[in-house]
C-alpha positions as CSV (number, residue, x, y, z in Angstrom):
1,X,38.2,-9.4,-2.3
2,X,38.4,-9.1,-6.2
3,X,34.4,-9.5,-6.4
4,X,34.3,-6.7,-3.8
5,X,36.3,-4.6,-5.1
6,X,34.7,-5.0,-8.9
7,X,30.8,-4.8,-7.7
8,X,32.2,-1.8,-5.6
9,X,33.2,-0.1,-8.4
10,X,29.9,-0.9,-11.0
11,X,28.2,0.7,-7.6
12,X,29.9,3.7,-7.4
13,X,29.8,3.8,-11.1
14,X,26.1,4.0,-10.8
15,X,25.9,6.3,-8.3
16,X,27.7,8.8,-10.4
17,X,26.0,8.1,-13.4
18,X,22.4,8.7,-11.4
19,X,23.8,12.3,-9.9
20,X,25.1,13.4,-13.4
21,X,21.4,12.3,-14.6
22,X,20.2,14.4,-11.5
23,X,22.2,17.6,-11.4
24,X,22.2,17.9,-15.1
25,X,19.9,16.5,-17.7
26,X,16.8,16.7,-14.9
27,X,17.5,19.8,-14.1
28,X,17.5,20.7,-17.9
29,X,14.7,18.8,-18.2
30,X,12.7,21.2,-15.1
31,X,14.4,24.5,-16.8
32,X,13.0,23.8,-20.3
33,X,9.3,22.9,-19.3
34,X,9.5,26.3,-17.5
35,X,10.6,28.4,-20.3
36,X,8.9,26.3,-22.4
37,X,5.5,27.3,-20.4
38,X,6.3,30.9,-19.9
39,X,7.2,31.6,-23.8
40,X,3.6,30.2,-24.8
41,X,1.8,32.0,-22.3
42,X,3.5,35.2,-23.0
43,X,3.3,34.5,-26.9
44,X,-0.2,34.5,-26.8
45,X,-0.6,32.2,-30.0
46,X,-4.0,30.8,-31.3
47,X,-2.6,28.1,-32.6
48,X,-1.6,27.1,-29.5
49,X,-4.7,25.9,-27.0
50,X,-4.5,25.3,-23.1
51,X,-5.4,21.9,-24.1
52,X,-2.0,21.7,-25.8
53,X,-0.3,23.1,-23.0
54,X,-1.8,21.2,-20.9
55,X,-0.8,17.7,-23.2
56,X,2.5,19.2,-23.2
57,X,2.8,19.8,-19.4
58,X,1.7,16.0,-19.0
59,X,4.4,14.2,-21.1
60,X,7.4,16.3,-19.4
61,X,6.0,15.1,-16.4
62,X,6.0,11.8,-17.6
63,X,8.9,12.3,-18.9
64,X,10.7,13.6,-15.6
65,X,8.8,10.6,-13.6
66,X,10.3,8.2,-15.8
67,X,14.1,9.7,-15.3
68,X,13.6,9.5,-11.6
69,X,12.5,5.9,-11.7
70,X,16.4,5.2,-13.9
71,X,17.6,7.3,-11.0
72,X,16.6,5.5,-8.4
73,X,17.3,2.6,-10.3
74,X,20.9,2.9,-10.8
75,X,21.4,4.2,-7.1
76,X,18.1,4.1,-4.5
77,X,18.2,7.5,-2.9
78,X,15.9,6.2,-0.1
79,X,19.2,3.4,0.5
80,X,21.2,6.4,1.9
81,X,18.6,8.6,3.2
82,X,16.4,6.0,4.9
83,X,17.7,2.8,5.1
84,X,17.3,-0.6,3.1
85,X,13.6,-1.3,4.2
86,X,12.4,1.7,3.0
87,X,14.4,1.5,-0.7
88,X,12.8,-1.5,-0.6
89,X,9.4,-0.8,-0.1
90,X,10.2,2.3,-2.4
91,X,10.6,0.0,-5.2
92,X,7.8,-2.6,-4.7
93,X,5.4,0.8,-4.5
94,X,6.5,1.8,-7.5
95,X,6.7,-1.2,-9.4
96,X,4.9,-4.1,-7.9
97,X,1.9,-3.3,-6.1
98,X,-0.6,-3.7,-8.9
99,X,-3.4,-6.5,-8.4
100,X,-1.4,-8.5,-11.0
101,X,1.3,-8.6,-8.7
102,X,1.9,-11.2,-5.6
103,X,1.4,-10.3,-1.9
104,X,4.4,-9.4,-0.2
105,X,5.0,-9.0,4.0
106,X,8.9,-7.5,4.8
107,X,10.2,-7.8,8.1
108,X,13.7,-5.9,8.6
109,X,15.2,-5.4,11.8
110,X,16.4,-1.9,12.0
111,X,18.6,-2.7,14.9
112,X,20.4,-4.9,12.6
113,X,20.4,-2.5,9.4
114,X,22.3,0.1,11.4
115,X,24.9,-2.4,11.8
116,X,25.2,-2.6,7.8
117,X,27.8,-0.8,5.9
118,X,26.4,1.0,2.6
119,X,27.9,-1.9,0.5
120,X,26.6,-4.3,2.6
121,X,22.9,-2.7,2.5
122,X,23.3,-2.1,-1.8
123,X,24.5,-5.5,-2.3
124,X,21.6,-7.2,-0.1
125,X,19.3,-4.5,-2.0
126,X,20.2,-5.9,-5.3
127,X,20.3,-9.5,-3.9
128,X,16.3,-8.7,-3.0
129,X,15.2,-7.4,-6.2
130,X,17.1,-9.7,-8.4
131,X,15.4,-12.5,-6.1
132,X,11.9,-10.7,-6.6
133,X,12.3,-10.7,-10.2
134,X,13.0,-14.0,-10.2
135,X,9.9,-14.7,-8.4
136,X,7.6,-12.7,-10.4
137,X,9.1,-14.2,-13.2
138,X,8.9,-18.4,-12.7
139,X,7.3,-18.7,-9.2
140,X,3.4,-18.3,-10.0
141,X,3.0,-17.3,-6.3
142,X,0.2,-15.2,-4.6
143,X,2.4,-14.2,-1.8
144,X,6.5,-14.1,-0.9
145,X,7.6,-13.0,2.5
146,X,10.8,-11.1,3.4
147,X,12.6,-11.5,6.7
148,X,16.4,-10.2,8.1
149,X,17.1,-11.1,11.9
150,X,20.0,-12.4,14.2
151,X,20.3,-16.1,14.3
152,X,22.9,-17.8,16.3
153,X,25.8,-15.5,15.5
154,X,24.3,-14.9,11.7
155,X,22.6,-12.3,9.8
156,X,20.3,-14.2,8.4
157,X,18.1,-13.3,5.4
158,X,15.2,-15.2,4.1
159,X,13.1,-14.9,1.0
160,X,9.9,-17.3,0.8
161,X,7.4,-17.6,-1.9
162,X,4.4,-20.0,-2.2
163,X,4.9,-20.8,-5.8
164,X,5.8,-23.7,-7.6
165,X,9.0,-24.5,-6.5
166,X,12.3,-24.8,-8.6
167,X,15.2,-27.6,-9.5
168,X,18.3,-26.1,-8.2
169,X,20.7,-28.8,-9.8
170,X,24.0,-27.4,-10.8
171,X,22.9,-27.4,-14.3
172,X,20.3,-24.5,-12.9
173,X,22.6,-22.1,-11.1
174,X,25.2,-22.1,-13.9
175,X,22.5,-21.4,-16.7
176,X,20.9,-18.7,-14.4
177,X,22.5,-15.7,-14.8
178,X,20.0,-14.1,-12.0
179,X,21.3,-16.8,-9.7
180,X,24.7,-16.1,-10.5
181,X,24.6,-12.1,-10.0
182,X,23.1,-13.0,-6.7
183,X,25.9,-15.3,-5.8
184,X,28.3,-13.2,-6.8
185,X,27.0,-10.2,-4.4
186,X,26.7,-12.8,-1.4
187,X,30.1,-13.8,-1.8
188,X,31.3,-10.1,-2.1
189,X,29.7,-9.1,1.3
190,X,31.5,-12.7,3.0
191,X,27.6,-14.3,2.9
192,X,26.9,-17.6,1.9
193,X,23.4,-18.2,0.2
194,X,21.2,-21.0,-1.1
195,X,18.1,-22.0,-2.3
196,X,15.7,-24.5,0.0
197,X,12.3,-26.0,-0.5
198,X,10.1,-22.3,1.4
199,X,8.7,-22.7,4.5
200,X,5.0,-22.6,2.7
201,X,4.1,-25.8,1.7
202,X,5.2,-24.6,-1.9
203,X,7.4,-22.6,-3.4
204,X,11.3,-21.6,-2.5
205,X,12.9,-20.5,-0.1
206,X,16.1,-18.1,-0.5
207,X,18.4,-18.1,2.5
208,X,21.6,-16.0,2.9
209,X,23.7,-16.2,6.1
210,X,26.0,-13.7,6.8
211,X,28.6,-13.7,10.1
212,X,28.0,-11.0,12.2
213,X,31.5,-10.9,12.8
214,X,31.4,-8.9,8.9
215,X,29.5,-6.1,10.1
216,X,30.5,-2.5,11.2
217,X,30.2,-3.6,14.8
218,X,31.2,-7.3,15.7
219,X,29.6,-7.3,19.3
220,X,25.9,-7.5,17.6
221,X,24.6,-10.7,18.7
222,X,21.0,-12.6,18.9
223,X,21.0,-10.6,22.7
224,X,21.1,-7.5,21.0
225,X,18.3,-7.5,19.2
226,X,15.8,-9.4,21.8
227,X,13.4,-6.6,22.3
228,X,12.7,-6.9,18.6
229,X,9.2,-8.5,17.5
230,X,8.9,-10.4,14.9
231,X,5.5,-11.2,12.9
232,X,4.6,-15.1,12.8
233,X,2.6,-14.8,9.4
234,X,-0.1,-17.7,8.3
């Protein structure tokens, strides 16, 4: 309850740091590029080219995309307006679909998702991405799959990669400060998680179980969800 209670707050926290950045400083930010425009159009100055306004033009754009990327980092907008796949996808758009980057195939349920609390859905957000970093990070894979279903009275969540595979001794998790973060938000949403050998023939599997009996209805079972298909990927 004390873990709840504290990653609650650090949530909310961000969520009102992220509007203040909105409602004021962006909004600053969009007011001074136009006054900015209009006074060296209307100034007609030599000295100052459409070349220059244009240069101009581009980095407060820049600017402005950059403060929407902190924005939606501190509290994903698409979390509340379109659920956790698409903040999800949102993100790995934005930020890891270069060439450089891994193949990735997600798989969430949106029967199940509408069964999950806002908490719920920011903590398994953040439980995601902190696992993604970590696989982009010390996996060397070329693919990681994604997957939230019902399982025999379980939300279940898995995260596989193809990598190399990691030691997670005791040593590990208590060094990791990644794998305790993630710990930490599985234990505040009643989950339990750990890491397995993936179902590739490399790599590692992440796998967080969560009783259904936690979410916002506690009559969701496997049943439920049984017109739901699932992908079987190679």
């Amino acid at each position: 309850i004390t873990t709840e209670k504290l990653l609650q707050g650090i949530e909310d926290e961000r969520s009102r740091i992220a509007m203040d950045i909105h409602d004021q400083f962006l909004s600053d930010l969009n007011i001074f590029k136009r006054t900015l425009n209009q006074n060296l159009i209307s100034s007609n100055n030599s000295a100052v080219s459409d070349i220059d306004i244009n240069e101009i033009n581009s980095m407060l754009d820049e600017l402005t995309f950059t403060l929407r990327g902190i924005i939606d980092d501190l509290h994903p907008q698409a979390l509340d307006m379109f659920g956790l796949e698409a903040a999800l996808q949102s993100y790995l758009d934005r930020k890891l679909s270069s060439a450089n980057h891994p193949d990735y195939y997600i798989n969430i349920d949106p029967v199940i998702e509408n069964k999950l609390s806002l908490f719920q859905k920011l903590s398994l957000y953040r439980i995601l991405l902190e696992s993604i970093q970590n696989i982009i990070r010390h996996a060397h894979c070329s693919r990681y799959e994604i997957d939230l279903r019902v399982a025999d009275d379980f939300l279940v969540l898995t995260i596989d990669d193809n990598g190399i595979g990691m030691n997670m001794d005791e040593q590990t998790q208590k060094r990791g400060h990644g794998i305790f973060n993630i710990t930490q938000r599985a234990y505040s949403i009643n989950a339990e998680i750990q890491w397995n050998t993936s179902r590739f023939s490399t790599g590692t599997q992440v796998l967080l179980k969560l009783p259904i009996l936690f979410l916002c209805s506690d009559k969701i079972s496997s049943v439920d969800i049984k017109a739901s298909h699932y992908v079987q990927t190679v």
